[in-house]
C-alpha positions, 0 to 999 in steps of 0.5 A, spaced: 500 500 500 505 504 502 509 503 495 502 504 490 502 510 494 509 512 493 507 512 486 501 516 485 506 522 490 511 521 484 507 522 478 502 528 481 509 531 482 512 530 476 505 533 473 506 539 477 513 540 475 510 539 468 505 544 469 510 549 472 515 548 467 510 551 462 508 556 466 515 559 467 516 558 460 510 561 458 510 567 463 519 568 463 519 573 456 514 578 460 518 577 466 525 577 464 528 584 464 524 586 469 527 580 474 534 580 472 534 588 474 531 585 482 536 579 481 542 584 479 540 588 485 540 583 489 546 579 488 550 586 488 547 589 495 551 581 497 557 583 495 556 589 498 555 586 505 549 588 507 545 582 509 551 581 514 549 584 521 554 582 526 561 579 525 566 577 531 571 573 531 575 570 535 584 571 535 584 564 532 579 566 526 581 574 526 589 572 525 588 567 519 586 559 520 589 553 517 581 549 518 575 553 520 567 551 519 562 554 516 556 552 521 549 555 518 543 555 523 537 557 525 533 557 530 526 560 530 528 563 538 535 564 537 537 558 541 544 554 540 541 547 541 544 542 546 546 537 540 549 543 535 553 544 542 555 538 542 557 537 535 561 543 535 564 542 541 567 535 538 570 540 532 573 544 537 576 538 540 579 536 534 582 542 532 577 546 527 576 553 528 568 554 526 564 560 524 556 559 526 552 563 520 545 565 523 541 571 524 540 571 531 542 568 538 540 568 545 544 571 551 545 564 552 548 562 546 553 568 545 555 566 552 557 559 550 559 561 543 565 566 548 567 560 553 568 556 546 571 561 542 567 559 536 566 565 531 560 568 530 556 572 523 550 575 524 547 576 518 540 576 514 535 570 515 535 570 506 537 564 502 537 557 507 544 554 508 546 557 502 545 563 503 549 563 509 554 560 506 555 565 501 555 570 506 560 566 511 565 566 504 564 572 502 565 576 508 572 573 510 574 573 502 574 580 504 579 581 510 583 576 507 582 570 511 582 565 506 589 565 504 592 560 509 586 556 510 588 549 508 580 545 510 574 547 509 568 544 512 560 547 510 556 544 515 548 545 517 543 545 522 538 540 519 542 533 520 541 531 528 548 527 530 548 521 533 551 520 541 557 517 539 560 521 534 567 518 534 564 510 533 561 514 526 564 515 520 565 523 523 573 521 524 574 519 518 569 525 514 573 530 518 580 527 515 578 529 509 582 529 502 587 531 499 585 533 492 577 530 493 571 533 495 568 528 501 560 528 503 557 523 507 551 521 502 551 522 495 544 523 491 542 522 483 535 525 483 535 532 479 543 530 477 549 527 481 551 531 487 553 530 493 549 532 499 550 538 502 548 537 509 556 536 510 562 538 505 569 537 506 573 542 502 581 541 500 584 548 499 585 546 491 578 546 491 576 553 495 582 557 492 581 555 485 578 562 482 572 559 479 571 557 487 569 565 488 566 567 482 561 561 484 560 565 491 560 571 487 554 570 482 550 565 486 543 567 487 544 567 495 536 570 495 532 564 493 528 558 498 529 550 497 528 549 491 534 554 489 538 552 494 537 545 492 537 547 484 543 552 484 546 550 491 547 542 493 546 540 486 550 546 483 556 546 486 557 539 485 556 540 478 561 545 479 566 541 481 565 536 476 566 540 472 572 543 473 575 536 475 574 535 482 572 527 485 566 527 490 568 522 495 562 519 499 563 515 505 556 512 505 555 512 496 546 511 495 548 505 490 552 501 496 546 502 500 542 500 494 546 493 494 545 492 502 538 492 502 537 485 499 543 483 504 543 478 509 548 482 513 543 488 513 538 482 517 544 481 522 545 488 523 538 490 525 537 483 529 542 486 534 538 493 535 530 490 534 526 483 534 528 479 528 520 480 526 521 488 527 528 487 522 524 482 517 519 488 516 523 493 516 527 490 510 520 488 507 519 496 507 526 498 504 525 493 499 519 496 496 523 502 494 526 496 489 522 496 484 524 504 482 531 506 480 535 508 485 535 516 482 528 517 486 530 516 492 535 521 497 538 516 502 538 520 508 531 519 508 528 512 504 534 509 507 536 512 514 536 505 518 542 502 513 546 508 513 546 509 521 548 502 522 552 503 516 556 508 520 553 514 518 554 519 524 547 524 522 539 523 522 535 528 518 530 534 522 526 532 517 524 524 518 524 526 527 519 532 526 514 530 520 517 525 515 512 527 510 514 521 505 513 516 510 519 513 509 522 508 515 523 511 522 530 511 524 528 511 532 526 505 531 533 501 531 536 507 536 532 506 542 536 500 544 543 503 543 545 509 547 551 511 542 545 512 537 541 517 540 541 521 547 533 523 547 534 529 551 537 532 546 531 532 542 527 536 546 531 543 543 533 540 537 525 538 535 520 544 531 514 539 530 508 541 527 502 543 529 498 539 527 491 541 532 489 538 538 483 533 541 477 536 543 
């Protein structure tokens, strides 16, 4: 039932994108000059600056560092969440210098942020994750920042990290490359990328000329699909293009191969009962019968990917999983080097969905 369901989702989808594309083709000569004079506007107050409220950063950042972070994060009260603490806590340790991109923060929050010297940019709620990017790149660019960093990680708030960081495949995503891009996931739907909840930057990436002007001409103004179009698959392309490797510790087609494993069953027996694991896998290989490009790892096959090693759950599959993919809570509650319950009760923005007479 779930997978017919799937199907009819996907083709009302298709037939909206349809319907958009020719909306947008029909409707692009009239509004074409117009829009390109905003989008110019737009793009040059981002260059000026303007979106940016607040810069403070500590000597190690001001003085020029060797590996630094660019943390987006959002938070409707302006709360440091006790598992975004935690996560860049565990950078600190290791040696990372880190940049929390965000449009506000509470007393709390700015106190902590001093105790741990970790750097922070204030800056308009425009463009998602992206956007800040942008405003993090192009704000240190100018004060000459960049010239002796040698690694560059670009992470967000929208993944949830496990208890256990180091028992993850964290350690080896923080080493990085040499000369390649590392993520956690890759993806295939709408074109190849690596998925931009966490990148791993080497300095023959980020001091290439074509590195800024990718920065420079992004449209850092844009909503979800912007930042997804342009941004997480754009820059992969991007990279492609200039002949850049993008590494995936967790690639989606090794997941896909799992799904059928016996070593999955295994893996699931010793988080649930052997009926919970049979279920389980009965539901991830309804995902069989279409192409591994319709799906996005992080969500359809979050369980394989944790007991892959993978260190992050999505907000999304927590707060309201929408697509009803696979709840990844249910191998975590036996394991405590998976999940610290408390720390969702900052973390979680959970819909409102009304409430019992």
């Amino acid at each position: 039932m779930m997978d017919i369901s799937r199907r009819i989702k996907i083709k009302l989808r298709s037939i909206a994108q349809g319907i958009a594309s020719i909306w947008h083709a029909a409707t692009l000569p009239l509004l074409s000059p117009w829009q390109q004079r905003a989008n110019q506007r737009r793009l040059h107050a981002i260059l000026a600056l303007k979106r940016i409220k607040e810069l403070v950063l500590p000597e190690a950042i001001s003085s020029g560092c060797k590996r630094l972070v660019l943390f987006s994060h959002f938070s409707p009260k302006g709360r440091l969440q006790r598992a975004m603490k935690r996560e860049i806590q565990d950078l600190r340790q290791r040696g990372w210098q880190v940049l929390i991109l965000t449009d506000q923060l509470d007393p709390i929050g700015r106190q902590w942020c001093q105790e741990q010297q970790v750097g922070l940019l204030f800056r308009e709620n425009e463009g998602r994750d992206f956007g800040a990017f942008q405003d993090g790149w192009l704000a240190l660019h100018s004060r000459g920042l960049w010239a002796n960093c040698e690694q560059l990680i670009l992470l967000n708030d929208s993944v949830f990290p496990v208890a256990s960081l180091a028992e993850s495949s964290w350690p080896r995503f923080l080493d990085g490359e040499r000369k390649e891009v590392v993520g956690f996931t890759d993806s295939y739907q709408n074109g190849y990328h690596l998925q931009s909840y966490a990148l791993n930057i080497p300095e023959n990436v980020f001091h290439s000329p074509w590195w800024h002007h990718y920065w420079s001409c992004y449209p850092g103004w844009g909503g979800m699909k912007i930042a997804i179009r342009d941004g997480e698959i754009g820059l992969s392309q991007a990279c492609l293009k200039h002949g850049i490797t993008l590494k995936p510790l967790h690639p989606v087609s090794r997941l896909r191969g799992q799904l059928a494993s016996g070593e999955l069953m295994q893996k699931l027996e010793a988080f649930c009962s052997a009926k919970a694991a049979e279920l389980i896998v009965e539901t991830l290989l309804t995902t069989s019968t279409s192409a591994m490009t319709f799906f996005s790892p992080t969500h359809y096959w979050a369980i394989p990917l944790l007991l892959d090693g993978h260190p992050f759950i999505k907000r999304y599959l927590l707060e309201s999983n929408e697509e009803m993919c696979l709840d990844p809570l249910l191998v975590a509650g036996n394991k405590a080097e998976l999940i610290n319950p408390d720390e969702l009760v900052d973390y979680l923005r959970p819909p409102i969905i009304g409430f019992a007479n």
